[in-house]
DOTORVO-756675 format. One line per 3 residues: number of its first residue (from 1); their letters; for each residue x, y, z of N, C-alpha, C. Coordinates in pm, whole numbers. Example, Ala and Ser with C-alpha at 12.3 -4.5 7.8 and 13.67 -1.06 7.14 Angstrom:
% DOTORVO-756675
1> as> 1319 -569 780 1230 -450 780 1320 -330 780 ~ 1285 -225 708 1367 -106 714 1290 3 787
***
This chain:
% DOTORVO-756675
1> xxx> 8220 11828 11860 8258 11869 11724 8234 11759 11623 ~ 8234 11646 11699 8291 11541 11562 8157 11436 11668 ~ 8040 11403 11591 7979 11280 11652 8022 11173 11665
4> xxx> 8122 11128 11545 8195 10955 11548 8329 10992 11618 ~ 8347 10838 11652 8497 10827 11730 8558 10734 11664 ~ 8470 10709 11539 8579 10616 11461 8676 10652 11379
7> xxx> 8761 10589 11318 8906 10625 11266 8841 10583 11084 ~ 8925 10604 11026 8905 10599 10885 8999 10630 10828 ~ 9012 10535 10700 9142 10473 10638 9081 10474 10470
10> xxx> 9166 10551 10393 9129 10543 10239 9209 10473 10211 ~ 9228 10320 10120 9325 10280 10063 9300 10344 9882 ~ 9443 10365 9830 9455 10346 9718 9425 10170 9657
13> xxx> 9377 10160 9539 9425 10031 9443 9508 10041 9423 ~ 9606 10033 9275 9663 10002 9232 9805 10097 9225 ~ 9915 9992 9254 10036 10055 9254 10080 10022 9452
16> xxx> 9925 10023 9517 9983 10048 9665 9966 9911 9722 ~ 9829 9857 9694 9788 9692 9736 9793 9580 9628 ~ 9776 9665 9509 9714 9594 9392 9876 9614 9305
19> xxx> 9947 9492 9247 10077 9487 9162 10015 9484 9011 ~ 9970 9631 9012 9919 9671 8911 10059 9689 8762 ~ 10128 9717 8813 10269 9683 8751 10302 9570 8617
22> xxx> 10276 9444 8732 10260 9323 8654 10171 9265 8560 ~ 10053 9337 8613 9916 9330 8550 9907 9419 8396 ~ 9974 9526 8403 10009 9592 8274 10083 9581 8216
25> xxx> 10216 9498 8257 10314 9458 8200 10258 9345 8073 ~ 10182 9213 8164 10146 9126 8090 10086 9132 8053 ~ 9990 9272 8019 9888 9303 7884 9937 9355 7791
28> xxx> 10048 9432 7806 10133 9436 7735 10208 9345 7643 ~ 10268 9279 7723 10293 9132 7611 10251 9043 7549 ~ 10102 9039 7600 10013 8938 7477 9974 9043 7389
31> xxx> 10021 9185 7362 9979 9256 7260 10098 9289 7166 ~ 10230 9230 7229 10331 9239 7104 10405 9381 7220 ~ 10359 9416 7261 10427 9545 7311 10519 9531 7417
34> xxx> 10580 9627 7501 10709 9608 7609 10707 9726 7679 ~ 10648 9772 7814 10635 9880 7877 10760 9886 7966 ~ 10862 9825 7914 11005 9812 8024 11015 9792 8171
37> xxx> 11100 9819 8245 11127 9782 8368 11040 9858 8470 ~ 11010 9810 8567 11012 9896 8719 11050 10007 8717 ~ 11206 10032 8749 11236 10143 8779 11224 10228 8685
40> xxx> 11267 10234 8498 11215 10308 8421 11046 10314 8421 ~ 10994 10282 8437 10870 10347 8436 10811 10384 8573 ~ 10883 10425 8658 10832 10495 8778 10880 10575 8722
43> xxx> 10994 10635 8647 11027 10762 8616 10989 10832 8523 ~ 10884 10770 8456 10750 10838 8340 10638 10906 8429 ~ 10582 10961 8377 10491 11039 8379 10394 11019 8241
46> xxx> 10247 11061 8263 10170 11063 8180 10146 10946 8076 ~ 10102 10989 7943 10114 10890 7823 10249 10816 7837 ~ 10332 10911 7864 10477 10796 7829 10485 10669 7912
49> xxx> 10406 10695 8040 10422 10591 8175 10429 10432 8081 ~ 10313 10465 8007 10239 10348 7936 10272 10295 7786 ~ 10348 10443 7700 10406 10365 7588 10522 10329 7583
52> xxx> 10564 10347 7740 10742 10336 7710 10807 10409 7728 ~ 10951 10365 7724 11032 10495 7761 11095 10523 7576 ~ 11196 10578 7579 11266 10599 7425 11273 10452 7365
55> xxx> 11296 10316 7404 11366 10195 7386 11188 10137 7335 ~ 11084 10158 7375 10980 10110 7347 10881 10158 7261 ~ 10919 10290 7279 10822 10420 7238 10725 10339 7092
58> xxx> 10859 10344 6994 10789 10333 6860 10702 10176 6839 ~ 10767 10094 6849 10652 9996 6870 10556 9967 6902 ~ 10568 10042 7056 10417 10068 7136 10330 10145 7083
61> xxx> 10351 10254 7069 10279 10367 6930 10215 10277 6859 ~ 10307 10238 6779 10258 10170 6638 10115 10026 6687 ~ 10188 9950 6781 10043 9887 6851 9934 9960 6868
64> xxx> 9942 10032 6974 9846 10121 7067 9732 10181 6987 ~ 9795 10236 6878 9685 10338 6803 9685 10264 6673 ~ 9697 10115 6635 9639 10023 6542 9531 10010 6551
67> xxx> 9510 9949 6423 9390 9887 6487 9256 9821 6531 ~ 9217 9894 6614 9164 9781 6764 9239 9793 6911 ~ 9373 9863 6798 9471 9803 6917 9417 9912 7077
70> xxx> 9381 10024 7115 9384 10062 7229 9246 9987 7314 ~ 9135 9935 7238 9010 9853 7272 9050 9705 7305 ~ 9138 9666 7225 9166 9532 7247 9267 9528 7375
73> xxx> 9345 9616 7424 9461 9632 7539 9354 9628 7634 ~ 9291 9779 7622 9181 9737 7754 9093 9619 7792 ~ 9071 9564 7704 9011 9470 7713 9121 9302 7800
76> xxx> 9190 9318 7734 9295 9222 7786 9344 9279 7955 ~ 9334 9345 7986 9379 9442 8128 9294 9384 8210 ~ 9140 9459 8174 8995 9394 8225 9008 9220 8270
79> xxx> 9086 9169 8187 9034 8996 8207 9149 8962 8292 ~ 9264 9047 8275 9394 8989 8351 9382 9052 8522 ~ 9326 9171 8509 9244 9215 8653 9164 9098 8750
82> xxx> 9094 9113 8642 8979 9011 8714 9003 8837 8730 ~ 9100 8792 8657 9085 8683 8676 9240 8621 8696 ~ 9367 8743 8705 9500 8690 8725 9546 8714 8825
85> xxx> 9530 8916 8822 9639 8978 8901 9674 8981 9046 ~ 9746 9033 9152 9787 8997 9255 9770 9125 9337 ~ 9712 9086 9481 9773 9158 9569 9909 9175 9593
88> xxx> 9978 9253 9660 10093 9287 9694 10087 9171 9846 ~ 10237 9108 9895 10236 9009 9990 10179 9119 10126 ~ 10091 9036 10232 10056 9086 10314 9917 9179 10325
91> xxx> 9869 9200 10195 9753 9327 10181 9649 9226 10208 ~ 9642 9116 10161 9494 9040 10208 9429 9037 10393 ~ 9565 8982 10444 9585 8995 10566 9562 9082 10603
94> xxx> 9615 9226 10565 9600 9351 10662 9446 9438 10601 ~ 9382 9405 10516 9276 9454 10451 9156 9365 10561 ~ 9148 9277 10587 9094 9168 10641 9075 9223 10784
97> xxx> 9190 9263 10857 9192 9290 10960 9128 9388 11005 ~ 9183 9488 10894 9094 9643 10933 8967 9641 10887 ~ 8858 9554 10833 8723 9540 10781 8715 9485 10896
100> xxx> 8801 9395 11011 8697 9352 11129 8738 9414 11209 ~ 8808 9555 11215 8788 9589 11352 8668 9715 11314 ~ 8636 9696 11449 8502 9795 11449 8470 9903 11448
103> xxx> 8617 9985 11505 8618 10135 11480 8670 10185 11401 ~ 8667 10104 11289 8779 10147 11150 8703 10138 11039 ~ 8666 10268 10963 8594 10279 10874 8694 10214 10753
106> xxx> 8679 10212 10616 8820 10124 10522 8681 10174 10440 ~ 8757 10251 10297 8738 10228 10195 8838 10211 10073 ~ 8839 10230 9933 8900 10172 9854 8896 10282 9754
109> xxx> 8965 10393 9689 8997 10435 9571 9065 10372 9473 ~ 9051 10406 9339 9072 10364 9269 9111 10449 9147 ~ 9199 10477 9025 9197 10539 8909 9204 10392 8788
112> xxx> 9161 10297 8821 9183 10231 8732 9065 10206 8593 ~ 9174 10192 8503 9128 10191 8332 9058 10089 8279 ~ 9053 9994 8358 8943 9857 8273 8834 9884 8234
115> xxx> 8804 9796 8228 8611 9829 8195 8540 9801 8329 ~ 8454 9898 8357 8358 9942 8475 8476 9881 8618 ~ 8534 9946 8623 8669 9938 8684 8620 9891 8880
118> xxx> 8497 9950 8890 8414 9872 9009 8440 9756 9020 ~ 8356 9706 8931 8336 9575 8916 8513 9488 8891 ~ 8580 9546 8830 8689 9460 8804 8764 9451 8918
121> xxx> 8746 9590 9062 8830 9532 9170 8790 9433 9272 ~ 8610 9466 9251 8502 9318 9287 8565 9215 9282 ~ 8569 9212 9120 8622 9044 9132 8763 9026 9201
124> xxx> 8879 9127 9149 8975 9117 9213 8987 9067 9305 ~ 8936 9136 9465 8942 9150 9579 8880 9001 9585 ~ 8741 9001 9593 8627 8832 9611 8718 8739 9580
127> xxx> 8816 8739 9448 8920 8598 9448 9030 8614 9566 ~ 9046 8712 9589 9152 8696 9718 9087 8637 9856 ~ 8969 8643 9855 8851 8597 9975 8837 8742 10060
130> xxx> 8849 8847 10035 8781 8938 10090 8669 9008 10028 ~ 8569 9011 10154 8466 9074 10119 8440 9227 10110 ~ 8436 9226 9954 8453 9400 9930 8300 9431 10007
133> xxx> 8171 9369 10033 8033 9415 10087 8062 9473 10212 ~ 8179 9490 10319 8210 9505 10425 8300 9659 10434 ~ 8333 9701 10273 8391 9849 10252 8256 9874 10256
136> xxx> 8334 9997 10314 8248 10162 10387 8223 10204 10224 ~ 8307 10192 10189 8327 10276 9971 8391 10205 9897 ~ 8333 10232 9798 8473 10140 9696 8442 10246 9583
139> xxx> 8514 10353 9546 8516 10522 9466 8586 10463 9366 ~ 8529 10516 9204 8645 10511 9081 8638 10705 9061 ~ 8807 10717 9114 8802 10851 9042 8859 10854 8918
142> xxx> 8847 10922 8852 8834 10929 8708 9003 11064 8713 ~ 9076 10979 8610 9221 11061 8615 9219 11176 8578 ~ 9102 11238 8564 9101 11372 8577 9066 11482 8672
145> xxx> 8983 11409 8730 8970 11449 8909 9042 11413 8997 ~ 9054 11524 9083 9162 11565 9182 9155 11415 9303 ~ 9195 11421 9359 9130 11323 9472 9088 11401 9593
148> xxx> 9183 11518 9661 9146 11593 9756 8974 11629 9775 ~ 8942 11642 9691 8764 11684 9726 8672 11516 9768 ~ 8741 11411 9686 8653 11318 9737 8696 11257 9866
151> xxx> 8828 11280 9955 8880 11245 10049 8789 11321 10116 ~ 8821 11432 10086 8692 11556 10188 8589 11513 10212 ~ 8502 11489 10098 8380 11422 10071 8298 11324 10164
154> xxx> 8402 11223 10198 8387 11068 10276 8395 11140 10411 ~ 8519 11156 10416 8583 11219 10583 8444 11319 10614 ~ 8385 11400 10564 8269 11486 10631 8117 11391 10585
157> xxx> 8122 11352 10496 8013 11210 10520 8013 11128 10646 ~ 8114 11058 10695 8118 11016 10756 8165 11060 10899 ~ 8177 11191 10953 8204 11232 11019 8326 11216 11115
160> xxx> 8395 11208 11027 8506 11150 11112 8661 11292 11083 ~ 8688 11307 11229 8803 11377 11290 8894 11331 11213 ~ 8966 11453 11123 9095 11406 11043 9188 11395 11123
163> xxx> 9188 11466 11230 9297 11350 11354 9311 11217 11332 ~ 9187 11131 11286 9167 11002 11320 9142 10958 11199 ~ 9190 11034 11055 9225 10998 10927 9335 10940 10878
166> xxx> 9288 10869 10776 9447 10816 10715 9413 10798 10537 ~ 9490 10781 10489 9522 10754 10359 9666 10716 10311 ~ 9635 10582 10183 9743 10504 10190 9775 10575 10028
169> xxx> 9888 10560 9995 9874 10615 9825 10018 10578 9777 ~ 10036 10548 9618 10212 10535 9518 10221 10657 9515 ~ 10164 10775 9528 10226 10877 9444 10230 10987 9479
172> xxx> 10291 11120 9455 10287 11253 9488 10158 11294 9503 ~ 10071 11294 9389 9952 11336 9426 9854 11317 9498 ~ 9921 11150 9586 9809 11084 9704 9854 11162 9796
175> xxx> 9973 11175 9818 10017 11292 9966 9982 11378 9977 ~ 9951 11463 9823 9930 11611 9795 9746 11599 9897 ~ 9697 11503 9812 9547 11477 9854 9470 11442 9960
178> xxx> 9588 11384 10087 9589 11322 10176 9622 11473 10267 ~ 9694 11534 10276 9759 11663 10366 9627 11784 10312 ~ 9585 11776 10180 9480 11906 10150 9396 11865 10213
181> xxx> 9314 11724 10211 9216 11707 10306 9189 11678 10464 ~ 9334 11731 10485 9389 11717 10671 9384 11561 10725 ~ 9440 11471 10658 9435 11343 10717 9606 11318 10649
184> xxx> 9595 11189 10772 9774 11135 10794 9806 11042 10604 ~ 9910 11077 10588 9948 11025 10451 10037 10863 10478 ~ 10010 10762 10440 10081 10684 10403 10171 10615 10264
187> xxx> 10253 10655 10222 10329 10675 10100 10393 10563 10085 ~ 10386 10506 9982 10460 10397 9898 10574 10430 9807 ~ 10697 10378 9809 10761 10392 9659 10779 10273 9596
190> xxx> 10716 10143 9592 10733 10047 9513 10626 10036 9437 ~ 10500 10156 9369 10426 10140 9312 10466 10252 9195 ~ 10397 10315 9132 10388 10388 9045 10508 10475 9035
193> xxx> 10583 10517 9133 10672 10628 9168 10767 10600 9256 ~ 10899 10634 9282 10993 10582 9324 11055 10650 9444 ~ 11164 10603 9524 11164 10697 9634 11230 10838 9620
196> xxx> 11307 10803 9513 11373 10941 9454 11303 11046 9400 ~ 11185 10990 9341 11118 11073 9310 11029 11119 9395 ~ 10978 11086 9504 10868 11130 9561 10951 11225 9672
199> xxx> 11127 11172 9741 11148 11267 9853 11219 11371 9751 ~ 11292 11380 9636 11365 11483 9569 11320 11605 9498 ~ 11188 11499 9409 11111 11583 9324 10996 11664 9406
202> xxx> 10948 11577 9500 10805 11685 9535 10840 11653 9704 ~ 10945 11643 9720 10967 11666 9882 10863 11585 9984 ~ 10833 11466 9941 10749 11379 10054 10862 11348 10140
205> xxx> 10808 11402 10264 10868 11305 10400 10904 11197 10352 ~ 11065 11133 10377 11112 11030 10367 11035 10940 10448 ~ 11028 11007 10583 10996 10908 10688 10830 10850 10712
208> xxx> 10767 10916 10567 10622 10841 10609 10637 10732 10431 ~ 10724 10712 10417 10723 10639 10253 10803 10525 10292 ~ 10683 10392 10262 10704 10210 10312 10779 10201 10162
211> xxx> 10874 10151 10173 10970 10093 10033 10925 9939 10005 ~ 10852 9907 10077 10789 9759 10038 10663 9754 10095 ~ 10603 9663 10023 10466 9601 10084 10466 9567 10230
214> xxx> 10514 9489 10305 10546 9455 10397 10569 9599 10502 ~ 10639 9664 10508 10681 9755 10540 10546 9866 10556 ~ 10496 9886 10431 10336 9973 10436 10254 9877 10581
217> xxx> 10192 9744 10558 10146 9681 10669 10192 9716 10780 ~ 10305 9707 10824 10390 9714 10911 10322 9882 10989 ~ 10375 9949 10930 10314 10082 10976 10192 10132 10987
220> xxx> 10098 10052 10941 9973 10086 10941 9899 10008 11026 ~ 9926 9878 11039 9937 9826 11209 9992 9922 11291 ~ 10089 9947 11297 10099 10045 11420 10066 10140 11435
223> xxx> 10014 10237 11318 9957 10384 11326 9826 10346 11358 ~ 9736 10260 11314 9595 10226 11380 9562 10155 11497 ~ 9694 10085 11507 9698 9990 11646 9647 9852 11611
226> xxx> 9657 9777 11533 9622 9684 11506 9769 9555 11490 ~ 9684 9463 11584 9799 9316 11577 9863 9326 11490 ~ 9975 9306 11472 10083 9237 11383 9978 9061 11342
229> xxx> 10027 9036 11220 9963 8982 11130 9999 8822 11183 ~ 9949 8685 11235 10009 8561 11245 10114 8536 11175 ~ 10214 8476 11205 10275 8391 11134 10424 8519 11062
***
């Protein structure tokens, strides 16, 4: 049925490996603006995620659509991407690992907003010392496309048994995208979305959602079978 016997793993960017969080926070503040806490903004949705909650709203507005001001934000995002922001503790390590084992396909989605957003997780990743030339993919979907069809997409490109699928994701709609395209979901709530929201609001299995970085590694070593990390 299936020619490969290899396994295959979609990571999300940002929110799951990438502390995309911080990275927008502090573009935020060299622009005068204040996108508030963690936990209030896991509990946004949409435009608001990004101008704030009620406590920020009007200021941010008033920045955002100045202007320059939404060209000049992106622009500041782009440079703090590429030349500041952080993996989450442990993702270098466990990204590293699964590019050398041999029956593990690894690619990289992405929805992120910089400029040529490829290239900005390039550099990202290359300053951490991993070699993005060793992903199977590195996909920008565009926040208006679904993800389920390009999960499909890879997984029957590459022929690989959604038995022997995985996908890592912050949010409702990575699970949603991960289960439509018949592969195993790995769920975060310390990125984009919170745990309340992901088991209350849209009913994700408690028991496949890592509440920390550490914790995601943790399970994904063991769902692929891969060493626990030195040290």
């Amino acid at each position: 049925m299936y020619r490969s016997l290899d396994r295959l793993i979609i990571i999300d960017a940002d929110g799951t490996v990438i502390d995309a969080f911080a990275a927008i926070g502090q573009a935020f503040a060299l622009h005068g603006m204040d996108i508030g806490d963690l936990e209030r903004f896991q509990k946004r949705r949409n435009l608001f995620k990004y101008l704030g909650g009620l406590k920020e709203f009007p200021r941010n507005l008033a920045k955002h659509f100045g202007k320059r001001g939404h060209k000049g934000l992106i622009n500041t995002l782009t440079d703090i991407y590429r030349e500041e922001a952080s993996l989450y503790p442990g993702m270098v390590e466990l990204i590293g690992d699964l590019l050398a084992t041999p029956d593990i396909r690894v690619g990289v989605v992405t929805r992120n907003v910089t400029h040529e957003p490829k290239k900005t997780l390039e550099s990202l990743f290359t300053r951490h010392g991993l070699d993005v030339g060793s992903l199977d993919f590195l996909h920008h979907i565009p926040l208006r496309d679904e993800k389920t069809p390009y999960f499909k997409a890879v997984r029957r490109q590459l022929d690989i048994n959604p038995a022997r699928a995985f996908a890592c994701g912050d949010e409702h709609k990575d699970f949603a995208a991960a289960i439509g395209a018949g592969m195993h979901p790995f769920i975060v709530s310390y990125g984009f979305e919170d745990f309340a929201r992901l088991t209350r609001k849209f009913a994700v299995p408690e028991e496949i959602i890592s509440q920390s970085p550490l914790e995601l590694c943790r399970r994904v070593r063991h769902g692929l079978q891969i060493a626990e990390a030195a040290g």
